[in-house]
N, C-alpha and C positions, 0 to 999 in steps of 0.2 A: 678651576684649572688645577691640573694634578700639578704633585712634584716634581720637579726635575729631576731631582737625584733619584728618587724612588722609582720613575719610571725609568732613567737612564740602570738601574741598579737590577732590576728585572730584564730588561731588554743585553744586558753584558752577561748574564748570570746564562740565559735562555742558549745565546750564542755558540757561548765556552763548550756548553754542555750537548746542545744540538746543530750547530752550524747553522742558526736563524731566531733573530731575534723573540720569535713566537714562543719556540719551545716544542715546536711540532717535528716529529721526524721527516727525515729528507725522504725515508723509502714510502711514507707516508701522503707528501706531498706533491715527490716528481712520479710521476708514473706517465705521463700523457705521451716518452716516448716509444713505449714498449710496442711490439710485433710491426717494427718500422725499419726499414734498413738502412747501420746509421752511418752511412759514408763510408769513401776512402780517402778523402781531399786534403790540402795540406790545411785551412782554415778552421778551427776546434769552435763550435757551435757552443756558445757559452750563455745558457737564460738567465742567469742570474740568480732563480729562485722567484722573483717578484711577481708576476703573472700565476704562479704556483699556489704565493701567499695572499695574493689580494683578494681572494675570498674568506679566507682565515682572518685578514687584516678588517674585512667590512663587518664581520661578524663580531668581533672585539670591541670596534668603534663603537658598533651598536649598544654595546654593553656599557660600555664609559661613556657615554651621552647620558646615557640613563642615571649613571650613580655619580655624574661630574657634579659640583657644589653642593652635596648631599651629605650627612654624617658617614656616609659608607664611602667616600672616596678618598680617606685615609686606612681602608681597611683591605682593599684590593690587593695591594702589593705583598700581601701578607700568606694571600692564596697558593697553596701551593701547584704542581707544575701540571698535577693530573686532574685539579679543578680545574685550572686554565683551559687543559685541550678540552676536558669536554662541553663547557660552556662558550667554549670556541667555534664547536663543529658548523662549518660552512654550509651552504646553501645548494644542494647537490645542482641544481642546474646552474649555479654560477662556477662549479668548479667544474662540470662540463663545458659551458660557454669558452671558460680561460683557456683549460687544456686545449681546446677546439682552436682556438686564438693561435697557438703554439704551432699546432698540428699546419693553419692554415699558412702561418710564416715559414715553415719549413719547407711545405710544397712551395713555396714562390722562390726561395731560395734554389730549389732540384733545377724548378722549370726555366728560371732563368741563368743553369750552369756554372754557379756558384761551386765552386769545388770545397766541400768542405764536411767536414764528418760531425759527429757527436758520440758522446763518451759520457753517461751517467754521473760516472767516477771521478770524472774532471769540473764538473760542472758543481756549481755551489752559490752562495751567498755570497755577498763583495763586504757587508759590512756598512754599507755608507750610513744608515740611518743611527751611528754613532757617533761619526764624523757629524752629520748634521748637529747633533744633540753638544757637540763638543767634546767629547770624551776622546779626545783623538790618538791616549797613549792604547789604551783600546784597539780602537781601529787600526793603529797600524799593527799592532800584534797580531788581529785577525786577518788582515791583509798579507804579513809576511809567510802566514801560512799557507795562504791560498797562492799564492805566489811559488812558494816552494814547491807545491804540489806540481803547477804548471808548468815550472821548469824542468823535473825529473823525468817529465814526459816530455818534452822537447818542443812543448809545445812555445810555437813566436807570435802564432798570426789567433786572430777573435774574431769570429763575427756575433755583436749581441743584440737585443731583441727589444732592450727599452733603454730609455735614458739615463735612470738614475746608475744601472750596471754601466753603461758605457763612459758615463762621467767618471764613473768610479775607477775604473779601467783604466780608460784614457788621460786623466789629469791628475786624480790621486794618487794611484800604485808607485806612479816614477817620484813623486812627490816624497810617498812616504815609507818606499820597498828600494827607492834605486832602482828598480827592475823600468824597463820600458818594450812594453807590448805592443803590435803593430793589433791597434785596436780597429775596426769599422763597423758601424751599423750597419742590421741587412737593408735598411732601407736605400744605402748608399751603394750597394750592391744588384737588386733586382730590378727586374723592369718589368715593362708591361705591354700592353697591348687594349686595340680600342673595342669599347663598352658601349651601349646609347648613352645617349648625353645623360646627367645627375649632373647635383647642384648642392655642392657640402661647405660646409662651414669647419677647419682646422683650428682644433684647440691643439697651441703650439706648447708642449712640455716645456717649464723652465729650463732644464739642463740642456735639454738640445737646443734652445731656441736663445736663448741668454746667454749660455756659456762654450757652446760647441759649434752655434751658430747654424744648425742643421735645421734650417725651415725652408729652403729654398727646392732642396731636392725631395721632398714627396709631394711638395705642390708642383714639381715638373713631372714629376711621374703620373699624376692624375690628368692633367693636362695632354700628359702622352696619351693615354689613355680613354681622352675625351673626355674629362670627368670638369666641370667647371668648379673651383675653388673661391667661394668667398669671403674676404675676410671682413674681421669687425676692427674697430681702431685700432683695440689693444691686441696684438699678433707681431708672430714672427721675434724680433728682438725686445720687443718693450709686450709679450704676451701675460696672460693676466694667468696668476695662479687658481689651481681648484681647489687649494688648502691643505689636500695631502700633508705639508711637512709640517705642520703643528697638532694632527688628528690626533697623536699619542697623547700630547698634553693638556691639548681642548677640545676633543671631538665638537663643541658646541659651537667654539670657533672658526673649528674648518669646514663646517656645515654649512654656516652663515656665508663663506667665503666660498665657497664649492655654486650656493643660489645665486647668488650676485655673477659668479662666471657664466653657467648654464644657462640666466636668461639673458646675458648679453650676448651672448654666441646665438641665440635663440630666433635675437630678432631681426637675420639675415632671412630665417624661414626657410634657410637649408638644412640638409641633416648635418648634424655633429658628429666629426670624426674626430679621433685624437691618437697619438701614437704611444701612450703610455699607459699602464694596467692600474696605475695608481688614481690618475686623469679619468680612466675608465669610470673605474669602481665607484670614485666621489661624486663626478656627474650625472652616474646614470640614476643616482637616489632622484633625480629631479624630475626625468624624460627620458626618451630613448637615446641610446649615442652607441658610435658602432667604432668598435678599432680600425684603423686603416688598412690590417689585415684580412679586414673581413670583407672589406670592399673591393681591395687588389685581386682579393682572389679570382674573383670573378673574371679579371682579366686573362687568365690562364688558359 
């Protein structure tokens, strides 16, 4: 298991410097919405960044699995910022797949008359994965900036794109900025239409599912949809994590924890869907599993 402090100490350092924990630039990583027309609506399309980094973030893990309880896993932290990106560089068809992910929630938002724009410029990292870690004087420092930013633009209303932004959004910002944002996921927003029958099995994201309480609405949308939803015990409120929040500290941990999810989801014998890119990323080292973007779409 690495350091806390040393990875909490890389990951605040990365931030400051790049507005994401990684250390990768934003012009670097957001591109997915370019030659797109990005609204006029009054709701500010807000990704987060996370669907951007989770191929950046799988490529990392991969790295720290490897040199976790080794004499070299006191020596990483040490690396500097131009070693990190390039022993970083992601997986060209998983940073296709993601963008593609992005591209597909966008269109579902157009086609179901979502009024709402996007703005490169507005659009950024929330920060949570420091709250996570504890370092909260941190986070709200990077919080009150992204917050300032939001404000100068007038921006009230959000629609976002995964959980941990939306949690971030929604229960921390007022928490730890005073500011309060009239947050929604787009899931709570689009709709759909019917498909032939399919038969999926929903890995519910902790944040939406534990703390936001958002698992009822995209198993009614699949449903709408004709898409049948099965679940395994652990779903919905009491859902099983894929390990994601410990990967920086144990890759080796949250791998073990990511197999135990993947084939209990597994032995329903429907496809795995799930609505988060970090959920995404962990699971699919197991099997195939598809975002619930990629299956909405098709309703269009």
């Amino acid at each position: 298991m690495y350091k806390p402090e040393k990875i909490s100490e890389i990951l605040i350092k990365n931030l400051k410097e790049f507005g994401n924990p990684l250390g990768v630039p934003i012009q670097q990583i957001n591109t997915w919405w370019k030659n797109l027309n990005l609204g006029k609506g009054s709701k500010l399309l807000f990704t987060g960044m996370i669907y951007q980094l989770a191929p950046y973030i799988a490529k990392i893990t991969e790295l720290l699995r490897i040199f976790e309880d080794t004499p070299f896993e006191n020596v990483l932290h040490i690396l500097p910022n131009t070693a990190t990106r390039i022993i970083s560089i992601p997986n060209k068809n998983d940073v296709q797949r993601y963008n593609g992910i992005l591209l597909k929630i966008y269109s579902l938002l157009s086609k179901s008359d979502v009024g709402f724009y996007y703005d490169p410029a507005l659009d950024s990292y929330t920060g949570i994965i420091l709250h996570e870690l504890g370092c909260d004087c941190e986070f709200q420092e990077h919080a009150k900036k992204v917050v300032e930013r939001l404000e100068k633009s007038g921006v009230r209303e959000i629609v976002t794109v995964d959980p941990h932004t939306t949690y971030a959004l929604k229960k921390l910002y007022p928490q730890y900025t005073g500011v309060e944002l009239e947050v929604f996921s787009y899931i709570e927003l689009i709709s759909a239409s019917k498909v032939e029958n399919e038969c999926i099995t929903l890995q519910d994201p902790c944040y939406y599912a534990r703390y936001l309480r958002i698992y009822d609405q995209p198993r009614d949308l699949l449903r709408f949809a004709g898409i049948e939803s099965v679940d395994v015990k652990n779903s919905k409120k009491i859902t099983g994590c894929c390990g994601a929040p410990v990967e920086s500290l144990s890759p080796k941990l949250s791998g073990e924890i990511a197999k135990l999810r993947y084939f209990e989801l597994k032995e329903t014998g429907c496809e795995i869907v799930t609505l988060c890119p970090l959920c995404l990323s962990n699971l699919s080292s197991f099997g195939d599993v598809k975002d619930i973007a990629e299956v909405l779409v098709k309703t269009i």
